[in-house]
LUMKOL-31393 format. One record per residue (C-alpha): residue number from 1; chain; x, y, z. Coordinates in steps of 0.05 Angstrom, whole numbers, plus 5000, padded with zeros to 4 digits. Example, Ala and Ser with C-alpha at 12.3 -4.5 7.8 and 13.67 -1.06 7.14 Angstrom:
REM LUMKOL-31393
<rec><seq>1</seq><mol>A</mol><u>5246</u><v>4910</v><w>5156</w></rec>
<rec><seq>2</seq><mol>A</mol><u>5273</u><v>4979</v><w>5143</w></rec>
***
This chain:
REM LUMKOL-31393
<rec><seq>1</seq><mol>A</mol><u>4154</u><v>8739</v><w>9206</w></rec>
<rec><seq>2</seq><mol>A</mol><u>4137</u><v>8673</v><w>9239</w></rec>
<rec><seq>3</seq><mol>A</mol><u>4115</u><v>8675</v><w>9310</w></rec>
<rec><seq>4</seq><mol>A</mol><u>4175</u><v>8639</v><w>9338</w></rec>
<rec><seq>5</seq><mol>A</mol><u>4218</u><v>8683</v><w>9312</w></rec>
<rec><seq>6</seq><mol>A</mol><u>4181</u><v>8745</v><w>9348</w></rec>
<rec><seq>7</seq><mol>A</mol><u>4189</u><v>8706</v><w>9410</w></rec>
<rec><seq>8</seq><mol>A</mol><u>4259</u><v>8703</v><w>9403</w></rec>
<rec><seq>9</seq><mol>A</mol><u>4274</u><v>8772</v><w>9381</w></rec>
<rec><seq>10</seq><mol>A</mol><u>4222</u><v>8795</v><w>9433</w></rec>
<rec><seq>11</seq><mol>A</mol><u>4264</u><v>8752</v><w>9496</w></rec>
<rec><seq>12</seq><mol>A</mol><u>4336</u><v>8776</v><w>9464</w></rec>
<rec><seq>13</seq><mol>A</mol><u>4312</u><v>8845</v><w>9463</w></rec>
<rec><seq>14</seq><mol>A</mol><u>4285</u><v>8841</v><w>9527</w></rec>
<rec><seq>15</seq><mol>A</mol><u>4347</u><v>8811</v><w>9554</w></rec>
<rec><seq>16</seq><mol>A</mol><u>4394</u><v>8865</v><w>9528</w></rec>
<rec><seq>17</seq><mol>A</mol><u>4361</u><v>8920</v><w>9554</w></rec>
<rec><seq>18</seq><mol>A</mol><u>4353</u><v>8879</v><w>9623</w></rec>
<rec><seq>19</seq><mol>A</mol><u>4422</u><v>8873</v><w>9621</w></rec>
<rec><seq>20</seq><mol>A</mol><u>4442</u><v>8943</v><w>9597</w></rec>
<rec><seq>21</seq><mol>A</mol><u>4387</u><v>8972</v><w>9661</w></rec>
<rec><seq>22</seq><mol>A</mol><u>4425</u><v>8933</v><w>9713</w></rec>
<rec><seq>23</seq><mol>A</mol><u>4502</u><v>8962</v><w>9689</w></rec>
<rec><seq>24</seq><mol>A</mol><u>4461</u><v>9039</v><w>9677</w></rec>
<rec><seq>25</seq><mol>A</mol><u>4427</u><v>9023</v><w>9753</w></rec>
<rec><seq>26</seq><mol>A</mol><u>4493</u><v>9008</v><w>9783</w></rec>
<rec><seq>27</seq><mol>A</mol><u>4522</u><v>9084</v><w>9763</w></rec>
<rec><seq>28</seq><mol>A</mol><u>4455</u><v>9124</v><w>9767</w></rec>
<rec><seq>29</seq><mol>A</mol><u>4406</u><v>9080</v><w>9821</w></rec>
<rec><seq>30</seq><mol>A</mol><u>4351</u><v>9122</v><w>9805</w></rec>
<rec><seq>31</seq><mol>A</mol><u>4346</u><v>9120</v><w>9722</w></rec>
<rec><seq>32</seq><mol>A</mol><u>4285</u><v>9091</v><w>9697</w></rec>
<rec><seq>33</seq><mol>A</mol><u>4272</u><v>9049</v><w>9628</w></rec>
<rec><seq>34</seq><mol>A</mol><u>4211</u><v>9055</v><w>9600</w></rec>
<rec><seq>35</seq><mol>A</mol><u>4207</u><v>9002</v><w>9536</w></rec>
<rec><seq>36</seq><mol>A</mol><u>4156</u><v>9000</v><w>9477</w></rec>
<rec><seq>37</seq><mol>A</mol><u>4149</u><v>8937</v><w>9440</w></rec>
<rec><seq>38</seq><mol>A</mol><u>4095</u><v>8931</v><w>9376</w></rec>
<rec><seq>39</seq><mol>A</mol><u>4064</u><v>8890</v><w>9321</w></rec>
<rec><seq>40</seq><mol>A</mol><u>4086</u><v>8931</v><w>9245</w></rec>
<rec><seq>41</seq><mol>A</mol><u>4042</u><v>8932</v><w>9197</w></rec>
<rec><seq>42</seq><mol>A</mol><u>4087</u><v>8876</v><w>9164</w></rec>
<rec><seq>43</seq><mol>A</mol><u>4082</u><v>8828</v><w>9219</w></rec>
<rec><seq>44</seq><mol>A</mol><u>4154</u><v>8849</v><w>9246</w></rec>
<rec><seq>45</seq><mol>A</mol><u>4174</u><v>8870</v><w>9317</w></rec>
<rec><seq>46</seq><mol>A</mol><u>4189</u><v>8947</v><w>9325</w></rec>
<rec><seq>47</seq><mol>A</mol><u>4214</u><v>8963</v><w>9397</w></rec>
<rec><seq>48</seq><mol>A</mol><u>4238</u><v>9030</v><w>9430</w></rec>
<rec><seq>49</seq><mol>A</mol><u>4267</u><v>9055</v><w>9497</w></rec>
<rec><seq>50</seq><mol>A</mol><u>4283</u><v>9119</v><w>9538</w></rec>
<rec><seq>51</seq><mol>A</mol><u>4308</u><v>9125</v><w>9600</w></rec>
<rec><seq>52</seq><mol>A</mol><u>4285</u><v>9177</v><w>9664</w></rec>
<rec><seq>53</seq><mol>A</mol><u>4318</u><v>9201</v><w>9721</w></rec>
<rec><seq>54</seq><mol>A</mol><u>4248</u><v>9218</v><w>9753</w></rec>
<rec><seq>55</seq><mol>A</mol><u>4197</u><v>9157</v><w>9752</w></rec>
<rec><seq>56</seq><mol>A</mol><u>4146</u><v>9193</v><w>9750</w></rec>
<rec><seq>57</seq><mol>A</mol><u>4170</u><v>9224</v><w>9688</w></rec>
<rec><seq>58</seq><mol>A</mol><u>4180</u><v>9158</v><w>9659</w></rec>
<rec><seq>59</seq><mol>A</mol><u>4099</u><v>9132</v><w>9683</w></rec>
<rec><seq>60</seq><mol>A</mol><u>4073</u><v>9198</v><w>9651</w></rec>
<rec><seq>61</seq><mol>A</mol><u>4117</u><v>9184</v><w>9579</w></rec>
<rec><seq>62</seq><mol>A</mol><u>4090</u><v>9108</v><w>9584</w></rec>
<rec><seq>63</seq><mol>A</mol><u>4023</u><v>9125</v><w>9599</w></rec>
<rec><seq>64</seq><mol>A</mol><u>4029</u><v>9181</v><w>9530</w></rec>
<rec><seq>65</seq><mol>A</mol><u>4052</u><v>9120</v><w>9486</w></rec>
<rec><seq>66</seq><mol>A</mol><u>3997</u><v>9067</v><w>9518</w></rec>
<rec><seq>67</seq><mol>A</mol><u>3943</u><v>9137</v><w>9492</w></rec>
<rec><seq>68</seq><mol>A</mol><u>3980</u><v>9135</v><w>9426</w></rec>
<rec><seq>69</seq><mol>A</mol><u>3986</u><v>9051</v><w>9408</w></rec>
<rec><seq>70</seq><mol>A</mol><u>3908</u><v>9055</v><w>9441</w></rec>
<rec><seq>71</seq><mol>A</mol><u>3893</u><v>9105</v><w>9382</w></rec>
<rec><seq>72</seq><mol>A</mol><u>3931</u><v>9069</v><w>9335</w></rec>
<rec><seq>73</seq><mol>A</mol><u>3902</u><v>8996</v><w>9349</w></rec>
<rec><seq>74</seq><mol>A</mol><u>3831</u><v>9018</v><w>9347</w></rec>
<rec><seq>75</seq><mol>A</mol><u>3805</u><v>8951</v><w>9319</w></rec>
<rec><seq>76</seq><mol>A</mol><u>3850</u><v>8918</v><w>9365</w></rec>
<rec><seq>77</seq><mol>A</mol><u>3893</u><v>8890</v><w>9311</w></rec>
<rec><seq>78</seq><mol>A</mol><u>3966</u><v>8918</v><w>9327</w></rec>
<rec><seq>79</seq><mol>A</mol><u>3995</u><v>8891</v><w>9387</w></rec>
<rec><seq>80</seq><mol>A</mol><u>4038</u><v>8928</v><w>9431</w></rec>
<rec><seq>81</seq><mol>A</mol><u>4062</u><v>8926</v><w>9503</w></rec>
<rec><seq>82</seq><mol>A</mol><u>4092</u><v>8982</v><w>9550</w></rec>
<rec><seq>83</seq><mol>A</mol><u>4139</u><v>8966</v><w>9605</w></rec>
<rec><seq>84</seq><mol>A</mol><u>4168</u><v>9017</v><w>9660</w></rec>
<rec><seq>85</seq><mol>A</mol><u>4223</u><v>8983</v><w>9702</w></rec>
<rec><seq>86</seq><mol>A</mol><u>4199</u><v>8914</v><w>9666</w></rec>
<rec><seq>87</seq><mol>A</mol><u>4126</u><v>8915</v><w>9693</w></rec>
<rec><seq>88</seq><mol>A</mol><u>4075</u><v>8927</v><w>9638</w></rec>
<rec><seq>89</seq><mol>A</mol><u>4039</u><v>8983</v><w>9643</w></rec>
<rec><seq>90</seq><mol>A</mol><u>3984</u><v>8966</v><w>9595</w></rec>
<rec><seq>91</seq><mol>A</mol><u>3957</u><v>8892</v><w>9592</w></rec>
<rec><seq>92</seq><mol>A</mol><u>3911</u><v>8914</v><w>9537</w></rec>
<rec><seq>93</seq><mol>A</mol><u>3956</u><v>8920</v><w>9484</w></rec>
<rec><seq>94</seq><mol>A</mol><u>3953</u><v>8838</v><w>9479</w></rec>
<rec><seq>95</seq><mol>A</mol><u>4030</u><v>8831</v><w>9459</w></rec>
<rec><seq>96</seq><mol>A</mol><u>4042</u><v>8773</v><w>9496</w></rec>
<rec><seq>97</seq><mol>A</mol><u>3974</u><v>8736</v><w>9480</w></rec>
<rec><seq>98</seq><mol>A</mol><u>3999</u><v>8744</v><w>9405</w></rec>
<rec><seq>99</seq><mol>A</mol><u>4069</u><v>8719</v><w>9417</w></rec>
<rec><seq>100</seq><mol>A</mol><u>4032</u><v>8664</v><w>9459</w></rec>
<rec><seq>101</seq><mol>A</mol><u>3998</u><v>8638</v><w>9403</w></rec>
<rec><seq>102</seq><mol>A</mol><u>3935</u><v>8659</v><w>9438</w></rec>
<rec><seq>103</seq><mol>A</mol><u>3906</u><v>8726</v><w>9393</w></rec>
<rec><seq>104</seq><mol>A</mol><u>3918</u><v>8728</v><w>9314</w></rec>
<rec><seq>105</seq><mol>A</mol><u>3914</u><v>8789</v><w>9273</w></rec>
<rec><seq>106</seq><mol>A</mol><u>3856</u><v>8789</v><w>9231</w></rec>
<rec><seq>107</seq><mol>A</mol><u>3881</u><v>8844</v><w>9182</w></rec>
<rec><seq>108</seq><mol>A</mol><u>3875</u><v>8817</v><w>9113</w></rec>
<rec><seq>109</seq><mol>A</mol><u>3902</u><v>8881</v><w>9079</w></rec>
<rec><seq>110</seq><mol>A</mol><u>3956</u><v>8922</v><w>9104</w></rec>
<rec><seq>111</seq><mol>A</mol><u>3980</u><v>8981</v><w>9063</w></rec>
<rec><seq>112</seq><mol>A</mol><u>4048</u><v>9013</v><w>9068</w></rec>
<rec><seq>113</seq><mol>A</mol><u>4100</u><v>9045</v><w>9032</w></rec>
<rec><seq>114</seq><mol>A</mol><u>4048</u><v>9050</v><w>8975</w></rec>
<rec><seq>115</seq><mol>A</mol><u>4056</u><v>8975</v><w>8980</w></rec>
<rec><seq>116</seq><mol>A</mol><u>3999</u><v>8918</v><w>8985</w></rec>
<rec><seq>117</seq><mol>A</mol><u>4012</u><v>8855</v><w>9023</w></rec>
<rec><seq>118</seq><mol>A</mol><u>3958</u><v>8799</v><w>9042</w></rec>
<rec><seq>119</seq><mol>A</mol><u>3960</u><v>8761</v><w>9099</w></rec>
<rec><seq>120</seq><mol>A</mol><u>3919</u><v>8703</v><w>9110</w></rec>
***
């Protein structure tokens, strides 16, 4: 997927579920969203969300993903980002350098589904 088109499903995404935290925070003030946003293996945009009545529920969940995308992106080649309440939790991940233009995925081989794509 181009990178402009990651940016824009990345800011609609983000929008929706800004929008959908503010209507959810306006009938249970203290629920907390915790959203996952990541690089796939074929240079798509996976995202997930849950939501917490406790924060600190939600800050111990975030900080179990940010363990798991830090295993998973080893070589530092899978982006990813963690937000609780909208403020990342993980800078590391380098999401937002990607989307920026700023870090490229160096992956010339990416196997899944029994499937081999090149990337150059």
């Amino acid at each position: 997927m181009e990178l402009t088109t990651l940016n824009k499903e990345y800011r609609l995404l983000r929008e929706e579920c800004d929008e959908k935290f503010v209507k959810m925070s306006q009938i249970e003030p203290n629920i907390n969203v915790v959203e996952e946003y990541w690089i796939t293996s074929d240079h798509t945009l996976g995202n997930s969300r849950c939501y917490f009545d406790s924060y600190q529920m939600g800050i111990e969940y975030a900080l179990d993903r940010v363990d798991y995308r830090m295993t998973l992106n080893a070589e530092g080649q899978k982006p990813f980002i963690i937000l609780v309440n909208g403020k990342a939790i993980n800078t590391k991940g380098q999401l937002q350098a990607f989307l920026n233009g700023e870090f490229e995925i160096k992956a010339e081989n990416v196997v899944e589904s029994n499937v081999k794509r090149l990337y150059s």
